[in-house]
C-alpha positions as CSV (number, residue, x, y, z in Angstrom):
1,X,0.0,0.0,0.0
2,X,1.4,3.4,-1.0
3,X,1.3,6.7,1.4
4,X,1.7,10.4,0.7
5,X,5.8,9.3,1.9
6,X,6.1,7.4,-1.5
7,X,7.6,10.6,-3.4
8,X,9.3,11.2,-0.7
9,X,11.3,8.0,-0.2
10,X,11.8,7.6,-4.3
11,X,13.3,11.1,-3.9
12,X,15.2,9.8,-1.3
13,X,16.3,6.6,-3.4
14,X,17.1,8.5,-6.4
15,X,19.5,10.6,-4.9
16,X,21.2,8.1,-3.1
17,X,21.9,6.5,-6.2
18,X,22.2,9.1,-8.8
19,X,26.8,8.6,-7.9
20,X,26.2,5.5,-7.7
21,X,28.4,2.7,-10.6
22,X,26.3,3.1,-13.6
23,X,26.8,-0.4,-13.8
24,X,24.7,-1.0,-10.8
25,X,21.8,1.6,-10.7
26,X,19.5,2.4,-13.8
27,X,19.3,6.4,-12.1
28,X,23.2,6.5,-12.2
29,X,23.0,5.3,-15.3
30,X,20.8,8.1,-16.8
31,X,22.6,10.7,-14.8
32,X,26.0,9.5,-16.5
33,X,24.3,10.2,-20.0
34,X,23.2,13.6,-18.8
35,X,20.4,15.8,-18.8
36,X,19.7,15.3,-22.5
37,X,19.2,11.7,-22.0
38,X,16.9,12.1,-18.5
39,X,14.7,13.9,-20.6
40,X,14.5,12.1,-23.4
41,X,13.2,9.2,-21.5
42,X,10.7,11.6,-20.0
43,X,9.3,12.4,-22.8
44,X,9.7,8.6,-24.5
45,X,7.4,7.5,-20.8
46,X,5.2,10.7,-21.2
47,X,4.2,9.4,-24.7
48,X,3.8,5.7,-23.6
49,X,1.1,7.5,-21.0
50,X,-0.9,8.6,-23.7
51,X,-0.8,5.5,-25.9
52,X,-1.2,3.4,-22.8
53,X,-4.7,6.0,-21.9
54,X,-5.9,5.5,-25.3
55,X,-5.2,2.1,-26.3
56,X,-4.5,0.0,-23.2
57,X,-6.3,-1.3,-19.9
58,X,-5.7,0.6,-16.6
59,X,-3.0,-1.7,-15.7
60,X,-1.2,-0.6,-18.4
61,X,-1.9,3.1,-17.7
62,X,-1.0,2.6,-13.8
63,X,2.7,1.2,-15.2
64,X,3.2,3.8,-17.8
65,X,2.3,6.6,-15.4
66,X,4.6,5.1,-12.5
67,X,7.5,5.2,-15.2
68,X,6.4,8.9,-15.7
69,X,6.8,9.7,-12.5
70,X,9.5,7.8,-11.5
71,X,11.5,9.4,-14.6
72,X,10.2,12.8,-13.8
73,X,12.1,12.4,-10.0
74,X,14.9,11.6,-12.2
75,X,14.8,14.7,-14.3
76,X,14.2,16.9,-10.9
77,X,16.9,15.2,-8.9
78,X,19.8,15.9,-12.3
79,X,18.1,19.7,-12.0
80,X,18.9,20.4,-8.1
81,X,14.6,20.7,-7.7
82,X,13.3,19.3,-4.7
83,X,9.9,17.7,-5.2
84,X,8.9,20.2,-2.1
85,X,9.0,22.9,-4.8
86,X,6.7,21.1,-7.2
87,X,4.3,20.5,-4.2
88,X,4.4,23.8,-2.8
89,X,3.9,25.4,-6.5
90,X,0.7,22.7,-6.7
91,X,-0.8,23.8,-3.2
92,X,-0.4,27.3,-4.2
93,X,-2.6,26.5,-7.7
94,X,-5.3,24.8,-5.5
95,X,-8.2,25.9,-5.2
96,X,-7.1,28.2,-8.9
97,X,-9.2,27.3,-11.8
98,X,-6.9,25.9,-14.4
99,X,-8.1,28.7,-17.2
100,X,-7.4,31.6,-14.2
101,X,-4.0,30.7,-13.3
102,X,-2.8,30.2,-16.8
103,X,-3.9,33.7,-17.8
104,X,-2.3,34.9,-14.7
105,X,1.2,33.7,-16.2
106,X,3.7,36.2,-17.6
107,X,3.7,36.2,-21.7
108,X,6.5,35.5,-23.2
């Protein structure tokens, strides 16, 4: 059974390993390739969501979106983000409708 802690321990895990041997740990691994790489597999596990939402049984779409997340951690951990500033930027969009807070962005 998974808890709110989950995110927190993978965090956890991922960091300890991102120095680990490459030869030993799939997140060294990614982090020897670089920051290219790390998010090329984000993407390449963001797309497999989609196919697996459209074409594929919940099972499917509960894998898909674990590698997701699991390879968004990655990308986070390689960027110096703590997952504390994702969650504090989602608690501070709650209760925001979706439409209001993306006009209330800067333009580009």
């Amino acid at each position: 059974m998974s808890s709110p802690d989950t995110l927190a321990r993978l965090e956890a895990t991922i960091a300890a390993r991102s120095g680990a041997d490459p030869d030993s740990s799939y997140v060294a691994r990614l982090n020897a390739k670089g920051l290219r790489k790390i998010a090329q597999k984000l993407g390449e596990e963001a797309t497999e969501t989609v196919i697996a939402a459209l074409t594929e049984d919940e099972k499917a779409l509960v894998g898909e979106s674990a590698d997701l997340l699991f390879h968004l951690m990655v990308l986070l951990g390689a960027k110096g983000v703590p997952l504390s500033d994702v969650m504090a930027e989602l608690d501070r969009r709650e209760g925001t409708s979706g439409i209001a807070e993306k006009a209330a962005r800067p333009k580009d």
